[in-house]
DSSP file (Angstrom, degrees, kcal/mol; ACC not computed):
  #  RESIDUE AA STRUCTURE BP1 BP2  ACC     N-H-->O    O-->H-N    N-H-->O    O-->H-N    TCO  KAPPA ALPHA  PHI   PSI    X-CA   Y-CA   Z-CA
    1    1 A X              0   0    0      0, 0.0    53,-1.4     0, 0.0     2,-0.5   0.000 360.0 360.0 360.0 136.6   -4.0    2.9    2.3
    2    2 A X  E     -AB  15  53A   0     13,-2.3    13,-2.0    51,-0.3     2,-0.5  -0.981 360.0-178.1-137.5 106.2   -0.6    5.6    3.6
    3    3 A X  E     - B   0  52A   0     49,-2.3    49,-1.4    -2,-0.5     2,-0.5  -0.949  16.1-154.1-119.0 108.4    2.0    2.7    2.6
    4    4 A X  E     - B   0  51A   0     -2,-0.5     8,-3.5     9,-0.5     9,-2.0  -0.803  14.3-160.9 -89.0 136.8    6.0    3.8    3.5
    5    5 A X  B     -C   11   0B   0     45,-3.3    36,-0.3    -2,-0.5    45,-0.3  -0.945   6.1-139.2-132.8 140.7    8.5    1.9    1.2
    6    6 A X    >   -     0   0    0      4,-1.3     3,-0.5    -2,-0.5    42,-0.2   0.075  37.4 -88.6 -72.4-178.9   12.1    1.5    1.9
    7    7 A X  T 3  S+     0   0    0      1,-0.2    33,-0.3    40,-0.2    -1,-0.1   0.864 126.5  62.2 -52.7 -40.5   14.8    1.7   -0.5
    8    8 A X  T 3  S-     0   0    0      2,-0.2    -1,-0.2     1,-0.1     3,-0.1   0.830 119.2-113.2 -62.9 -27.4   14.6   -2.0   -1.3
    9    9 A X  S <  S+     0   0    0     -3,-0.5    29,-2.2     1,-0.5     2,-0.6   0.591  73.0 137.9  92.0  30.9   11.0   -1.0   -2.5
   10   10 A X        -     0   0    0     27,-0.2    -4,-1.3     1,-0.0    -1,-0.5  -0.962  64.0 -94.5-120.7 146.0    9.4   -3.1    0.4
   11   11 A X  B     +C    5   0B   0     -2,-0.6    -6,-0.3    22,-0.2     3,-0.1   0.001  40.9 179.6 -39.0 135.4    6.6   -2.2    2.5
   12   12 A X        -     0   0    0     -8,-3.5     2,-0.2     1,-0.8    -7,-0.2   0.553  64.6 -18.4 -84.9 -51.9    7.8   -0.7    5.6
   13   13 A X        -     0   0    0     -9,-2.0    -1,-0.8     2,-0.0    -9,-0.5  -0.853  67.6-167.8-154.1-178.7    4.8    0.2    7.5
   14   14 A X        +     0   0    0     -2,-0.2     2,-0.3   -11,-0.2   -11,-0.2  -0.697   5.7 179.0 166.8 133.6    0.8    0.6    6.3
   15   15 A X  B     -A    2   0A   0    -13,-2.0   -13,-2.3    -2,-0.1     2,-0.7  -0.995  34.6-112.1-149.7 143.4   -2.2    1.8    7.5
   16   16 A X        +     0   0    0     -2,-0.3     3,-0.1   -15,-0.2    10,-0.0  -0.582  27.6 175.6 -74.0 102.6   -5.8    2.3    6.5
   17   17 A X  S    S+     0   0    0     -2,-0.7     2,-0.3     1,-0.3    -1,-0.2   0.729  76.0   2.8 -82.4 -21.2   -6.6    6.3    6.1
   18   18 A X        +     0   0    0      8,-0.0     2,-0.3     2,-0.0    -1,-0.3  -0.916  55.4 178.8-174.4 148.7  -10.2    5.4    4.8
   19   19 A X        -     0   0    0     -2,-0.3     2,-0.2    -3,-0.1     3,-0.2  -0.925  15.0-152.2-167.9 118.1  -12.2    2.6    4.2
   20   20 A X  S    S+     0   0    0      1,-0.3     3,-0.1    -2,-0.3     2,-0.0  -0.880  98.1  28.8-128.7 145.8  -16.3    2.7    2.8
   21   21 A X  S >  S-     0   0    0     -2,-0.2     3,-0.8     1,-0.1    -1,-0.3   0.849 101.1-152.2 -61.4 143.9  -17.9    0.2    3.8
   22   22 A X  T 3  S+     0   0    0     -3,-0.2    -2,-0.1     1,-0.2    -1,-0.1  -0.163  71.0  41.5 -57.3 143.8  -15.7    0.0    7.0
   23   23 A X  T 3  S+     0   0    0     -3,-0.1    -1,-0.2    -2,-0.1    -3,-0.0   0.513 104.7  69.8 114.4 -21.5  -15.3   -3.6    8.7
   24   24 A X  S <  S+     0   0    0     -3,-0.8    -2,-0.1     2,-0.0    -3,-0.0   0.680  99.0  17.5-119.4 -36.5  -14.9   -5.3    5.7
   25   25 A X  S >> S+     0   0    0     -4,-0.3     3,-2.3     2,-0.1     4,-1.7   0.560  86.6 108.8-121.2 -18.8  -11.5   -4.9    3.3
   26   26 A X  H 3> S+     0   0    0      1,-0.3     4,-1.3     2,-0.2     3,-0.3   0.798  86.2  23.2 -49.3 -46.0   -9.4   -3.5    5.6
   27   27 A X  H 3> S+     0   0    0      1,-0.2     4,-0.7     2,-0.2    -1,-0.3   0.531 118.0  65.9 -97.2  -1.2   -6.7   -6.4    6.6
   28   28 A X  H <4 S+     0   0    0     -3,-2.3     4,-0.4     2,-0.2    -1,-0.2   0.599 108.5  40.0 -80.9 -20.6   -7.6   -7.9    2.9
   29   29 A X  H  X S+     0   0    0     -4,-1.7     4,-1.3    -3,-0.3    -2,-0.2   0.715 119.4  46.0 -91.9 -24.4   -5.8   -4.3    1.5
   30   30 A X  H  < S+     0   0    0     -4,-1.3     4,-0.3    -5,-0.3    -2,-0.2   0.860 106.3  54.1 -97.8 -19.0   -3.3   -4.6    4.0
   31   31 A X  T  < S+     0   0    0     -4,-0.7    -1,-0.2     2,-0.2    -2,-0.2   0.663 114.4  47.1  -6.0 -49.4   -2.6   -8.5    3.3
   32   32 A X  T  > S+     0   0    0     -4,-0.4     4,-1.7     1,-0.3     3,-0.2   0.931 113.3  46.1 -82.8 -36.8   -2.0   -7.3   -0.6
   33   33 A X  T  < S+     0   0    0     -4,-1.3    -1,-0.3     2,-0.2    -2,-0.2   0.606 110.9  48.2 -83.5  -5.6    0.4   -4.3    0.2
   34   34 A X  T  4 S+     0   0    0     -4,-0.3    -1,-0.2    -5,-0.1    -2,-0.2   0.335 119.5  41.1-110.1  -1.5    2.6   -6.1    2.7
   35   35 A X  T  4 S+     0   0    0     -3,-0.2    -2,-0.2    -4,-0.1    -3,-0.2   0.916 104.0 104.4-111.3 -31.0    2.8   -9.5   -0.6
   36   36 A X     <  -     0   0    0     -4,-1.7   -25,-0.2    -5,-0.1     2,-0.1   0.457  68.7-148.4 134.0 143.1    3.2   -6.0   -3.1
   37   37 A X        -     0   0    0    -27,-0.1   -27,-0.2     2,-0.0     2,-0.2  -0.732  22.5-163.0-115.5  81.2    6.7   -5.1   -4.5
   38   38 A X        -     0   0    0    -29,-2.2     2,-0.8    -2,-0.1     0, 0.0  -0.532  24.0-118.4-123.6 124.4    7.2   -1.2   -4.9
   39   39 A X        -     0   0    0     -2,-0.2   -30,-0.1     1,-0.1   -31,-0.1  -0.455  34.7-136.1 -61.1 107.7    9.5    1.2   -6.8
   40   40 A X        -     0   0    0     -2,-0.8     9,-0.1   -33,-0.3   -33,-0.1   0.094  28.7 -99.4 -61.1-173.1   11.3    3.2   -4.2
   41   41 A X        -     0   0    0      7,-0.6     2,-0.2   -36,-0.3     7,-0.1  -0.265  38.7-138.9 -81.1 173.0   11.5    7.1   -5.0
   42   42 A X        -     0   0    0      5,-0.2     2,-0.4     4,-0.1     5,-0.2  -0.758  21.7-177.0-146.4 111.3   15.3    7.8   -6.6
   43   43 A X        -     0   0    0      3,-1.6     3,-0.5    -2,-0.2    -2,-0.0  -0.910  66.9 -10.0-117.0 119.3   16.4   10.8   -5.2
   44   44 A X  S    S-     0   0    0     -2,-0.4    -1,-0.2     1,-0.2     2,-0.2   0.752 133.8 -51.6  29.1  51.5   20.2   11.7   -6.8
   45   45 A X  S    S+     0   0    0     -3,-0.1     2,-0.4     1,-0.1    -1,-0.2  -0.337 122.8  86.3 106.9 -38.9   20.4    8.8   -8.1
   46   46 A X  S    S-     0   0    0     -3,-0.5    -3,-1.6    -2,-0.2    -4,-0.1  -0.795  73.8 -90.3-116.2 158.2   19.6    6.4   -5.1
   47   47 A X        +     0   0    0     -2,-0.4    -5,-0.2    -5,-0.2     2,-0.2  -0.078  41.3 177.7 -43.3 123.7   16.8    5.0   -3.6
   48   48 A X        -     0   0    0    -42,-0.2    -7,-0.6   -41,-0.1     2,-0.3  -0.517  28.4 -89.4-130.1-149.6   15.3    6.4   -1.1
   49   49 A X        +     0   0    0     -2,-0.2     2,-0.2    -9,-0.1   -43,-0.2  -0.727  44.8 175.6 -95.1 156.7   11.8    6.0    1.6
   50   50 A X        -     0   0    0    -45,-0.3   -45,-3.3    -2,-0.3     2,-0.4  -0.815  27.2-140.8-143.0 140.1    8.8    7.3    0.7
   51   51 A X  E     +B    4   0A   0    -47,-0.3   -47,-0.3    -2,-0.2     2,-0.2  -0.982  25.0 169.2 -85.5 124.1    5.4    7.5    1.7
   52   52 A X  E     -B    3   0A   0    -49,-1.4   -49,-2.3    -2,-0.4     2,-0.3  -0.595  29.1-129.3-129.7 165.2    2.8    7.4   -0.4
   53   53 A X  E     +B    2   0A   0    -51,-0.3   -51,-0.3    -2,-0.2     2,-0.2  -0.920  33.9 178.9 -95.6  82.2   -1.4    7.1   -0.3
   54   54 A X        -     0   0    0    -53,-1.4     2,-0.8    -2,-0.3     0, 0.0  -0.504  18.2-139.8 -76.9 165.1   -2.7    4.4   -2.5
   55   55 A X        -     0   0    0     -2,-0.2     2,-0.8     2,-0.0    -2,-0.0  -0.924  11.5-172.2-131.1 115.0   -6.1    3.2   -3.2
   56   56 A X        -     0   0    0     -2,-0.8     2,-0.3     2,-0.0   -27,-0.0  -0.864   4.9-167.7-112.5 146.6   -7.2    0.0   -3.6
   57   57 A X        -     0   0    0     -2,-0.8     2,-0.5   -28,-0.0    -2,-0.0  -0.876   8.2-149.1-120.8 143.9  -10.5   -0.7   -4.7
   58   58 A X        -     0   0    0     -2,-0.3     2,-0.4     2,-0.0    -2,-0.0  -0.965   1.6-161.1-128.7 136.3  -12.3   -4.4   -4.6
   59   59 A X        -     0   0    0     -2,-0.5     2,-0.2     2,-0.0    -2,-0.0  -0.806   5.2-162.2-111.1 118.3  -14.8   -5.2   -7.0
   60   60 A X        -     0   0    0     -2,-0.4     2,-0.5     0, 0.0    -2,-0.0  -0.702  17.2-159.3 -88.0 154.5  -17.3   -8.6   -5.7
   61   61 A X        -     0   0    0     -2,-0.2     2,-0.3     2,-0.0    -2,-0.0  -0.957  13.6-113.2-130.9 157.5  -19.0   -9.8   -8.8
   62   62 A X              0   0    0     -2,-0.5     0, 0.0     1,-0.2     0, 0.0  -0.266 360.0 360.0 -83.4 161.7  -22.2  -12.0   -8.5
   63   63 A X              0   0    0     -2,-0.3    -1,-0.2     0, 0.0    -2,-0.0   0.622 360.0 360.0-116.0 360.0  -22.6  -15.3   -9.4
């Protein structure tokens, strides 16, 4: 997931760079990064955007 966050340290934009198996997590990973709170970068002292890559992984367990 290639997630930009604003100063405020909220999501800006997000988009799935890769996803095994496809079809399945995608809008559940983007659903978690858009409820998600994020430390912006601080560059000289204030807050700036970034973009970053994260990876979220979801683990089913059986019952």
């Amino acid at each position: 997931l290639q997630v930009t966050v604003g100063p405020d340290g909220r999501m800006q934009d997000a988009h799935i760079v890769k996803a095994e198996p496809r079809g399945y997590f995608e809008q559940a990973a983007l659903r978690s990064a858009r409820q998600s709170q994020f430390r912006p970068r601080i560059v000289g002292g204030e807050p700036v955007t970034q973009t970053g890559t994260y990876d979220i992984v979801f683990t089913l367990e059986s019952r």
